[in-house]
PDB file of the backbone (N, CA, C, O) and the ligand in Angstrom, with CONECT records:
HET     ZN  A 101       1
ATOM      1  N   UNK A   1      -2.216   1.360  94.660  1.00  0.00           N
ATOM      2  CA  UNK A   1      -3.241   0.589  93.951  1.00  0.00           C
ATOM      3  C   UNK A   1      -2.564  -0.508  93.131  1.00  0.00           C
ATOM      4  O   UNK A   1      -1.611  -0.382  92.362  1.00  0.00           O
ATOM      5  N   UNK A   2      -3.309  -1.704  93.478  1.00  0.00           N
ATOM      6  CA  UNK A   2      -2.448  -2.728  92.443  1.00  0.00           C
ATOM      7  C   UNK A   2      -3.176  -3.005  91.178  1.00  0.00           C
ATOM      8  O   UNK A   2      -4.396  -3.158  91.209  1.00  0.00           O
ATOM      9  N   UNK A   3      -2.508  -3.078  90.066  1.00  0.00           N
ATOM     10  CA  UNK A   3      -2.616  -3.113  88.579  1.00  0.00           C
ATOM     11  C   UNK A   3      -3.894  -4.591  88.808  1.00  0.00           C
ATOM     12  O   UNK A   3      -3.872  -5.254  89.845  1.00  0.00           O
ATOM     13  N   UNK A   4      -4.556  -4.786  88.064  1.00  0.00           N
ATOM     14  CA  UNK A   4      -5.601  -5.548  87.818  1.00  0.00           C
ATOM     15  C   UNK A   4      -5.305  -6.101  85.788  1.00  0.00           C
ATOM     16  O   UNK A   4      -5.345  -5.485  84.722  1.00  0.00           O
ATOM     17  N   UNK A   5      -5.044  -7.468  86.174  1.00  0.00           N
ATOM     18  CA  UNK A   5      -4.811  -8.418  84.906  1.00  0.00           C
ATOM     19  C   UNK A   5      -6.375  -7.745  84.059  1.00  0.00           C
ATOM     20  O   UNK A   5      -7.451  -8.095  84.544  1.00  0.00           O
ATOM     21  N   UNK A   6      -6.375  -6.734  82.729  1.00  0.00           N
ATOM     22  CA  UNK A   6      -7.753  -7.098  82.210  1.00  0.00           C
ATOM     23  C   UNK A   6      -7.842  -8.332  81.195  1.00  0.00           C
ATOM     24  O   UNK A   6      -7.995  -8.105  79.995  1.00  0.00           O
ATOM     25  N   UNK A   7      -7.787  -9.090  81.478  1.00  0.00           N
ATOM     26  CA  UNK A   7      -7.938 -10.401  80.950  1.00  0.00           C
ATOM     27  C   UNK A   7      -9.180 -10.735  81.359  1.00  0.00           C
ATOM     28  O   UNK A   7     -10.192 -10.997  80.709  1.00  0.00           O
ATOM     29  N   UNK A   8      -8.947 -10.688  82.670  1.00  0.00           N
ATOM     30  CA  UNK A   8     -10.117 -11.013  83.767  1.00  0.00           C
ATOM     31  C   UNK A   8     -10.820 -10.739  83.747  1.00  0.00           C
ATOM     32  O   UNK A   8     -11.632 -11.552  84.189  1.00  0.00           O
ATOM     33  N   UNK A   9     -11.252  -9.793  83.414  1.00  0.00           N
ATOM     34  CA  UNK A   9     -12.410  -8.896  83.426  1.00  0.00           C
ATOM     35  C   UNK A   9     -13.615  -8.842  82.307  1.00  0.00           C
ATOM     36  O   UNK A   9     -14.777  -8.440  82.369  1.00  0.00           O
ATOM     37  N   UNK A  10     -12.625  -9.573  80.988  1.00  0.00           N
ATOM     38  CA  UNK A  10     -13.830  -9.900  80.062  1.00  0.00           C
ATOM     39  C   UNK A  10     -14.107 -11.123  79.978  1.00  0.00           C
ATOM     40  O   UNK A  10     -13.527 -12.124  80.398  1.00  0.00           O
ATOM     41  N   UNK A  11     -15.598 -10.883  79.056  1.00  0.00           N
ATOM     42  CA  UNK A  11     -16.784 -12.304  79.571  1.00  0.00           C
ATOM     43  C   UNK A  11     -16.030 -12.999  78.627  1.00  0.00           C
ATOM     44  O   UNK A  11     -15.453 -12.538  77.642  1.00  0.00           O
ATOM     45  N   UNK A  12     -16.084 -14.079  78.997  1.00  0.00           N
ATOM     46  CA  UNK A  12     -15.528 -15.971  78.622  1.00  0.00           C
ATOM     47  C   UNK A  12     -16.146 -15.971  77.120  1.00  0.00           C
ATOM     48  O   UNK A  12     -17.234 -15.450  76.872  1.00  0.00           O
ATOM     49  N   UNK A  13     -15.227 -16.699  76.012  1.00  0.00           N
ATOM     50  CA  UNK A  13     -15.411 -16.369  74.727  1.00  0.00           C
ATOM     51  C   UNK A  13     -16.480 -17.490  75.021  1.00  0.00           C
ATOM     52  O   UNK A  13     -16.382 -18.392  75.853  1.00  0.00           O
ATOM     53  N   UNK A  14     -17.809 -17.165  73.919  1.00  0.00           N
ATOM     54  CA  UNK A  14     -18.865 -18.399  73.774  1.00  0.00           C
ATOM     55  C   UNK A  14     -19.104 -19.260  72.497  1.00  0.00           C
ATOM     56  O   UNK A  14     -18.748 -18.832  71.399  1.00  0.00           O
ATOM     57  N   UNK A  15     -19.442 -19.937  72.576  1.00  0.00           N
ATOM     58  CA  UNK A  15     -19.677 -20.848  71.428  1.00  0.00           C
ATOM     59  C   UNK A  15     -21.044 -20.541  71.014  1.00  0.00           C
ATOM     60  O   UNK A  15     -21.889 -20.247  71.861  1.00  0.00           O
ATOM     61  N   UNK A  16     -21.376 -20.601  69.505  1.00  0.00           N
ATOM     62  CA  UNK A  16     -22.220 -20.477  69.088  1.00  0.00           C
ATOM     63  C   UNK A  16     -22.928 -21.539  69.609  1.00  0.00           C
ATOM     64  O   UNK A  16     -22.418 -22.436  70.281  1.00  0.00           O
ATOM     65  N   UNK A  17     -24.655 -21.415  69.170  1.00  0.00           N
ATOM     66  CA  UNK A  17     -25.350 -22.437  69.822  1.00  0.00           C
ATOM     67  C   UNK A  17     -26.317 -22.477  68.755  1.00  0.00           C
ATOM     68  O   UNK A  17     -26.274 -21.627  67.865  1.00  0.00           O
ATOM     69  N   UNK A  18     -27.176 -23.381  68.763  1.00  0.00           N
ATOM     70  CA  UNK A  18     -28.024 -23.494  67.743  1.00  0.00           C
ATOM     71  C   UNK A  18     -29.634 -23.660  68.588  1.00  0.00           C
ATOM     72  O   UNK A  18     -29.751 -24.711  69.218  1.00  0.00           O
ATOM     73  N   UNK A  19     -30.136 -23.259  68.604  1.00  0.00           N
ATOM     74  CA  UNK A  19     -31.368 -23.052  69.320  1.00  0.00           C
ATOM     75  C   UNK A  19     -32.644 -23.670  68.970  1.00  0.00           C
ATOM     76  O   UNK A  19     -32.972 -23.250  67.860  1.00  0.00           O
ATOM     77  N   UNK A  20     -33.654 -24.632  69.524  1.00  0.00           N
ATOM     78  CA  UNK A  20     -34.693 -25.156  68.930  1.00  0.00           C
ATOM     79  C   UNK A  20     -35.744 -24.494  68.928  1.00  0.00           C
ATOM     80  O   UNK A  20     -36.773 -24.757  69.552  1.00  0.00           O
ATOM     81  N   UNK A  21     -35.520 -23.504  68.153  1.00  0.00           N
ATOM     82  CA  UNK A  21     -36.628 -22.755  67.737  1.00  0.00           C
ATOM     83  C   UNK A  21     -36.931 -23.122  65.887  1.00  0.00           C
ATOM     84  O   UNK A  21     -36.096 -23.396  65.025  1.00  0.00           O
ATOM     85  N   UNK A  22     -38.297 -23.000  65.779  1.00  0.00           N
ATOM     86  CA  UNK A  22     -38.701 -23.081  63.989  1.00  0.00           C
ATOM     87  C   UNK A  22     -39.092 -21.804  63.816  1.00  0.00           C
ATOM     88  O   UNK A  22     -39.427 -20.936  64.621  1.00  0.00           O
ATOM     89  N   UNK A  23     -38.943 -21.833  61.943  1.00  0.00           N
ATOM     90  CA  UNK A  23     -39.014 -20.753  61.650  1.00  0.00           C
ATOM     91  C   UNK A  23     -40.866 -20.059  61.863  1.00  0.00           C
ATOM     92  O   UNK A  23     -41.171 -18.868  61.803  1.00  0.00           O
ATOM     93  N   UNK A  24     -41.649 -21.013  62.064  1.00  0.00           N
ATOM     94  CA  UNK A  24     -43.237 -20.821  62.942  1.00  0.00           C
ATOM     95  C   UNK A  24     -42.473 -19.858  63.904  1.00  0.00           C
ATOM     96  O   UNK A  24     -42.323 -18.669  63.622  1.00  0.00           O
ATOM     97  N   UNK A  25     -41.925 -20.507  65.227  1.00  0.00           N
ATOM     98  CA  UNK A  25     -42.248 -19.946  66.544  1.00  0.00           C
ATOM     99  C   UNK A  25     -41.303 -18.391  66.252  1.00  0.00           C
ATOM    100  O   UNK A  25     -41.437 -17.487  67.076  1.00  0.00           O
ATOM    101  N   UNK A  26     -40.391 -18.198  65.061  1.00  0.00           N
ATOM    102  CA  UNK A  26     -39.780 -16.860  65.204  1.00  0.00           C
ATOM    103  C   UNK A  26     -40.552 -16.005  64.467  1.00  0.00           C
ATOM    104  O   UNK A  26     -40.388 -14.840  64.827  1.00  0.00           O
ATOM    105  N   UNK A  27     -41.509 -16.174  63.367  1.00  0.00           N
ATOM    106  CA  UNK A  27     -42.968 -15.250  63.656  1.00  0.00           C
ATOM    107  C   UNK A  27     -43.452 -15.039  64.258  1.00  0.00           C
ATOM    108  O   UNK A  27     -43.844 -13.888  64.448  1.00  0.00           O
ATOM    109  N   UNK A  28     -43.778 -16.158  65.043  1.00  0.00           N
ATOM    110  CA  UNK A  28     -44.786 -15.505  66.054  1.00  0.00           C
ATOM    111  C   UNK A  28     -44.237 -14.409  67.156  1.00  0.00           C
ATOM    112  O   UNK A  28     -44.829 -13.439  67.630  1.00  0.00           O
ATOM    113  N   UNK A  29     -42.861 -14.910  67.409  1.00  0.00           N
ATOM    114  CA  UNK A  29     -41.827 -14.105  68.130  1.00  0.00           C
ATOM    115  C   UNK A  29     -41.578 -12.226  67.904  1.00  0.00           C
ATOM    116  O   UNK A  29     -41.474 -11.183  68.550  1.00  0.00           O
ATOM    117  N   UNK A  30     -41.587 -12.835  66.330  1.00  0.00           N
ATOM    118  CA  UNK A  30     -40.947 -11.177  65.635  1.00  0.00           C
ATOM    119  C   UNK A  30     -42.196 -10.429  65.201  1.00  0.00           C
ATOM    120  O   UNK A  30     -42.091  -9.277  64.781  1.00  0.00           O
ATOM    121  N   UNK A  31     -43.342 -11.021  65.283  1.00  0.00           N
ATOM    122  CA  UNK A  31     -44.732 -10.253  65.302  1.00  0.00           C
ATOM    123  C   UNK A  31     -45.365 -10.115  63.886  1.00  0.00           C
ATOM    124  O   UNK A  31     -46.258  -9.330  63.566  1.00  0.00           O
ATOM    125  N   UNK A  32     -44.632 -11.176  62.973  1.00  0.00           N
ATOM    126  CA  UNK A  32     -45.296 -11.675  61.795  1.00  0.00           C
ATOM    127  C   UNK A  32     -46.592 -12.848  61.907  1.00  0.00           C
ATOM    128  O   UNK A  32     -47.294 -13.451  61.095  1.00  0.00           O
ATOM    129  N   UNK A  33     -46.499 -12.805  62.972  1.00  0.00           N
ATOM    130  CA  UNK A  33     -48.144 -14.132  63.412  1.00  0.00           C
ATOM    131  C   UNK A  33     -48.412 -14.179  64.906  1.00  0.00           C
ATOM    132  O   UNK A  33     -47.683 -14.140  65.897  1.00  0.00           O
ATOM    133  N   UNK A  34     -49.393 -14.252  64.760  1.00  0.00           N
ATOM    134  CA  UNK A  34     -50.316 -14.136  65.930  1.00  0.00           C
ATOM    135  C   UNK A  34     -49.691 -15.043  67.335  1.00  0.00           C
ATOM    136  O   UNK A  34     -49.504 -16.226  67.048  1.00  0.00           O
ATOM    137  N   UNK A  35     -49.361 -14.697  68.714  1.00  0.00           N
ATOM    138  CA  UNK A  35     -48.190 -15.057  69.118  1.00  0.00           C
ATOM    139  C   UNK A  35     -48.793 -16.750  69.368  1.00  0.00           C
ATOM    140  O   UNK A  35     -48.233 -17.841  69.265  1.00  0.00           O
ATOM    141  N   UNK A  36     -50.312 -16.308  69.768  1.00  0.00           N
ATOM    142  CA  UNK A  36     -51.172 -17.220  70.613  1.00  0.00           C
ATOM    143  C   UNK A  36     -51.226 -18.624  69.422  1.00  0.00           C
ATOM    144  O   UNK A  36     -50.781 -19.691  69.846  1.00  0.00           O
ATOM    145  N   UNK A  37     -51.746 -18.583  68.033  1.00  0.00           N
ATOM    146  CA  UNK A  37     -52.382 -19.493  67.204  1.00  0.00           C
ATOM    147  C   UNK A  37     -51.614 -19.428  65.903  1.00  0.00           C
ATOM    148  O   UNK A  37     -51.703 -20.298  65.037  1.00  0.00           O
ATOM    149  N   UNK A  38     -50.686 -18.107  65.792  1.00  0.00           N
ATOM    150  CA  UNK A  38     -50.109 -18.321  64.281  1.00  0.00           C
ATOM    151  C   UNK A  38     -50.685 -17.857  63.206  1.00  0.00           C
ATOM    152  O   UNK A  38     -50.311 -18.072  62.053  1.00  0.00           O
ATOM    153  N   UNK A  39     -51.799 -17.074  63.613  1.00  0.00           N
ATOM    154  CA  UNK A  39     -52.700 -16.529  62.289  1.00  0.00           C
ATOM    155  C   UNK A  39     -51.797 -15.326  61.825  1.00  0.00           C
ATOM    156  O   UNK A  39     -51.092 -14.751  62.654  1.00  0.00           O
ATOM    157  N   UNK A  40     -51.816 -14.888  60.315  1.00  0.00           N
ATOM    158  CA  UNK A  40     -51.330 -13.765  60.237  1.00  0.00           C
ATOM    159  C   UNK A  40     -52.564 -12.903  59.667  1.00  0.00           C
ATOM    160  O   UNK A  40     -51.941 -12.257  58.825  1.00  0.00           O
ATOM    161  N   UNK A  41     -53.252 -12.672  59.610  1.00  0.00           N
ATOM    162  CA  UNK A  41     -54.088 -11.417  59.218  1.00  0.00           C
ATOM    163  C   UNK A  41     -54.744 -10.474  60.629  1.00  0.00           C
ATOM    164  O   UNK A  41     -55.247 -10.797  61.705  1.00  0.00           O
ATOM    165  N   UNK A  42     -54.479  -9.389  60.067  1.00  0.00           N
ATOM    166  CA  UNK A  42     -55.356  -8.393  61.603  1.00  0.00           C
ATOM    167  C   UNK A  42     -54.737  -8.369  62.338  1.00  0.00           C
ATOM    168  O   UNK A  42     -55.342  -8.410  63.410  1.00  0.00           O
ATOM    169  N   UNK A  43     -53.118  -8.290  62.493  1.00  0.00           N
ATOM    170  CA  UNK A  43     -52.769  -8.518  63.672  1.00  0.00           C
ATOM    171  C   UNK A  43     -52.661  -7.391  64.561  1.00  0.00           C
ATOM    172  O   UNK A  43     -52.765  -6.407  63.829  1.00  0.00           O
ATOM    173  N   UNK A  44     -52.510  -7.016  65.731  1.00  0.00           N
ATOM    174  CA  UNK A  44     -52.470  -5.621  66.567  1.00  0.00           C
ATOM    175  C   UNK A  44     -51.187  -6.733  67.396  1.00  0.00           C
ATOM    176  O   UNK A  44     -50.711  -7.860  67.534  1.00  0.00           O
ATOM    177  N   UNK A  45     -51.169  -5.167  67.783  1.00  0.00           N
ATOM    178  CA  UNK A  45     -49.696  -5.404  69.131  1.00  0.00           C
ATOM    179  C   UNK A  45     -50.160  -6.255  70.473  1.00  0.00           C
ATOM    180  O   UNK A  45     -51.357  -6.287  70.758  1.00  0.00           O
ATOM    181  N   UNK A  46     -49.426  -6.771  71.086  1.00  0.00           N
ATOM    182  CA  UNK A  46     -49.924  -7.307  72.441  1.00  0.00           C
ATOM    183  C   UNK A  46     -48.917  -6.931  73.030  1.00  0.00           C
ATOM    184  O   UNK A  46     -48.198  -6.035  72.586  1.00  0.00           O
ATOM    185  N   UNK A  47     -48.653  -7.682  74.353  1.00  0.00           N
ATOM    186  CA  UNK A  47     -47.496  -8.008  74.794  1.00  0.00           C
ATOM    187  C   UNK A  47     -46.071  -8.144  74.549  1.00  0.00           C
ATOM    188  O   UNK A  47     -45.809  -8.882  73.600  1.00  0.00           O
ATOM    189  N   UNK A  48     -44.909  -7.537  75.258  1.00  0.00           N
ATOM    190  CA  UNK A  48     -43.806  -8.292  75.281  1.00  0.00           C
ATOM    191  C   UNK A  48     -43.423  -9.805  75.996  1.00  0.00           C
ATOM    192  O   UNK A  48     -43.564  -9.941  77.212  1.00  0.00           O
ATOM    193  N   UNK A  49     -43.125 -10.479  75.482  1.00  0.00           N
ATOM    194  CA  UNK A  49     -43.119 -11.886  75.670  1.00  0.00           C
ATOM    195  C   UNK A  49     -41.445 -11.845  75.798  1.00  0.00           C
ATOM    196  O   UNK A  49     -40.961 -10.973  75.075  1.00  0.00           O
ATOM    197  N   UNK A  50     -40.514 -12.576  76.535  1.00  0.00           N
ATOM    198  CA  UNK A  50     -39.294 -12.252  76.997  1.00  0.00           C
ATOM    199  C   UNK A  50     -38.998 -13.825  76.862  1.00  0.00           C
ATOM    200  O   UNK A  50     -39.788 -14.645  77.329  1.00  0.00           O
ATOM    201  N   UNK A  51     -38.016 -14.141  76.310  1.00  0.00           N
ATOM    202  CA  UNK A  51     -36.969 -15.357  76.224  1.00  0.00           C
ATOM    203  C   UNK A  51     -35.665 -15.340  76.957  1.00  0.00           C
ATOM    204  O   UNK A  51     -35.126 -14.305  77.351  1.00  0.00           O
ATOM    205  N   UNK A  52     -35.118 -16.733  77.141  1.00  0.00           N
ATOM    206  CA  UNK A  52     -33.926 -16.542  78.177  1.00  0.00           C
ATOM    207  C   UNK A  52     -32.855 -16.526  77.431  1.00  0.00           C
ATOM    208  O   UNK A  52     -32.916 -17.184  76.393  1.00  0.00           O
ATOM    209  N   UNK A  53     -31.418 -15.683  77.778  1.00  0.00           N
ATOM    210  CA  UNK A  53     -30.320 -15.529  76.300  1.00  0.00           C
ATOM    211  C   UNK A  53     -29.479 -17.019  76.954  1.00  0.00           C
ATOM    212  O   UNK A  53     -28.482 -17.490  76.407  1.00  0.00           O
ATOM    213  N   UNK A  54     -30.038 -17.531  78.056  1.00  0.00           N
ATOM    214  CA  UNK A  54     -29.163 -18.987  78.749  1.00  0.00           C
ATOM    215  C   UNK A  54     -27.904 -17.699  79.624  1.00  0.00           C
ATOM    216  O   UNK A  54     -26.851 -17.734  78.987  1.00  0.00           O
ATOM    217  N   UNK A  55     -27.866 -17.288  80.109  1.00  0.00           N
ATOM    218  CA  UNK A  55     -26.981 -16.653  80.567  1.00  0.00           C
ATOM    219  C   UNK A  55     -27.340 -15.758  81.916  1.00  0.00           C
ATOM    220  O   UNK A  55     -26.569 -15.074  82.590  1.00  0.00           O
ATOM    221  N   UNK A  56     -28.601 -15.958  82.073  1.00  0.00           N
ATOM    222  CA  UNK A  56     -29.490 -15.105  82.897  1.00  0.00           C
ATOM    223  C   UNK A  56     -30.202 -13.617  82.489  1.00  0.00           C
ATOM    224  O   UNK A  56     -30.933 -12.918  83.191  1.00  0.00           O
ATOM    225  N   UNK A  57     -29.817 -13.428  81.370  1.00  0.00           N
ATOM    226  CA  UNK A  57     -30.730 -12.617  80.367  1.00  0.00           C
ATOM    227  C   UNK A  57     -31.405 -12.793  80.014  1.00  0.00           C
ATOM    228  O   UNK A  57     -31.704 -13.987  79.985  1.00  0.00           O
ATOM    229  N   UNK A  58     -32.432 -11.703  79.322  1.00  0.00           N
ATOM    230  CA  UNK A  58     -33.858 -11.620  79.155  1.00  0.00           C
ATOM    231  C   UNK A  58     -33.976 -10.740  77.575  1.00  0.00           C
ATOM    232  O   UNK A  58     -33.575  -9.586  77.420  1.00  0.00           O
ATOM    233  N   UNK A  59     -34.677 -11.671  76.394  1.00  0.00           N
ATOM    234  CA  UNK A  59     -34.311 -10.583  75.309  1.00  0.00           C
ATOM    235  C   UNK A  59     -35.836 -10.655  75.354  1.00  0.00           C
ATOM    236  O   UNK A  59     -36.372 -11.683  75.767  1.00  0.00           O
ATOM    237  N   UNK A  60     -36.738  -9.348  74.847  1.00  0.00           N
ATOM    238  CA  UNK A  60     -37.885  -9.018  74.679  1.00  0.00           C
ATOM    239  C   UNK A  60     -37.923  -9.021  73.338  1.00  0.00           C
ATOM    240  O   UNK A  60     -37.002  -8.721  72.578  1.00  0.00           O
ATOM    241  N   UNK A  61     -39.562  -9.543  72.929  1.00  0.00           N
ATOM    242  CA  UNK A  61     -39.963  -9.747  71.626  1.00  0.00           C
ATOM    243  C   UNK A  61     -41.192  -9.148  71.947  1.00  0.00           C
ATOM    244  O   UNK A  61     -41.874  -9.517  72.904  1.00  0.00           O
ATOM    245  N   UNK A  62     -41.553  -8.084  71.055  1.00  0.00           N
ATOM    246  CA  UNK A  62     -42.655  -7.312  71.094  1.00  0.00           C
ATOM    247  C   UNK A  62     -43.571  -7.720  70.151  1.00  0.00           C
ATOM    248  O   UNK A  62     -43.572  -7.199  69.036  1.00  0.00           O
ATOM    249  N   UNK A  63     -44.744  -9.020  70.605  1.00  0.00           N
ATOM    250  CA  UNK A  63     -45.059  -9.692  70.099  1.00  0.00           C
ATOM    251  C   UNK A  63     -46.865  -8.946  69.353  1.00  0.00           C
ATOM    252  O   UNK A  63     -47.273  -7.901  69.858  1.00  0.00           O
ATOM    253  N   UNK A  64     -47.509  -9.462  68.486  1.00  0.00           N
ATOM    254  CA  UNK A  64     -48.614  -9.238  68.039  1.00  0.00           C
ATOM    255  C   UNK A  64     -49.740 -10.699  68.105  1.00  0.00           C
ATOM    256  O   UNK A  64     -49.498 -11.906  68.121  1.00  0.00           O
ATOM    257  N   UNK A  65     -50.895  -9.997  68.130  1.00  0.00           N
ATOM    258  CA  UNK A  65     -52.286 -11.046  67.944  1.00  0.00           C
ATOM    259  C   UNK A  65     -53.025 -10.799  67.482  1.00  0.00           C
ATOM    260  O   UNK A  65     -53.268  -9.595  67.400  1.00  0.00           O
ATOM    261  N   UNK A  66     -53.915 -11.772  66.846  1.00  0.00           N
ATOM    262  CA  UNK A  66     -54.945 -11.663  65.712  1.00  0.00           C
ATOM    263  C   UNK A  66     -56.470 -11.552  66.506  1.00  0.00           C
ATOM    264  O   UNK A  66     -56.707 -12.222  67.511  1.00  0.00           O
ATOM    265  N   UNK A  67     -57.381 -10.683  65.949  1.00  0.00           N
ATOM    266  CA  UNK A  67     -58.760 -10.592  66.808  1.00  0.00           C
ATOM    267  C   UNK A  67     -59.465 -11.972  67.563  1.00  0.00           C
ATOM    268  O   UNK A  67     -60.371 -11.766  68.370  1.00  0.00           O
ATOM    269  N   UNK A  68     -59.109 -13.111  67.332  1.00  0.00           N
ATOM    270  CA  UNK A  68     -59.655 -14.191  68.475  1.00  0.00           C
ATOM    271  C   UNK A  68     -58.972 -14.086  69.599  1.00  0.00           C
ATOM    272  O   UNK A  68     -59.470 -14.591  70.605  1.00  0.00           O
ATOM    273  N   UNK A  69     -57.602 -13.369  69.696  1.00  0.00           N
ATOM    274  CA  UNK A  69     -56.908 -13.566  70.974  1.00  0.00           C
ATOM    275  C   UNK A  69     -56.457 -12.103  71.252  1.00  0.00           C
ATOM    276  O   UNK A  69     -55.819 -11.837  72.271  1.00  0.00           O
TER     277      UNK A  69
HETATM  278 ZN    ZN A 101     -54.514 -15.828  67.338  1.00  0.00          ZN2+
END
């Protein structure tokens, strides 16, 4: 068996990134406001709503909505 460099094998160092998200759309995200309109009162659970990590990942946000939606 031949020895294998682990160098190789781990993922490529990344650079931070700064993401255009506002602090609105990460309520609505983190289930402090309504995902649909932004309301915060009454809210119940909905859906997971899934964002891309840019890498081909998928992070889930277990989002909430207010009784019009
Ligand atoms: Zn709503």
């Amino acid at each position: 068996m031949a020895d294998i460099d682990a160098a190789i094998l781990l993922p490529p160092a990344r650079a931070l990134r700064r993401l255009p998200v506002d602090r609105e759309t990460l309520a609505r995200l983190g289930g402090e406001a309504c995902i649909a309109c932004g309301a915060v009162a009454e809210l119940r659970p909905a859906r997971m709503e899934f964002t891309s990590d840019g890498a081909g990942g998928l992070y889930g946000w277990p989002t909430r909505v207010c009784p019009q939606h």
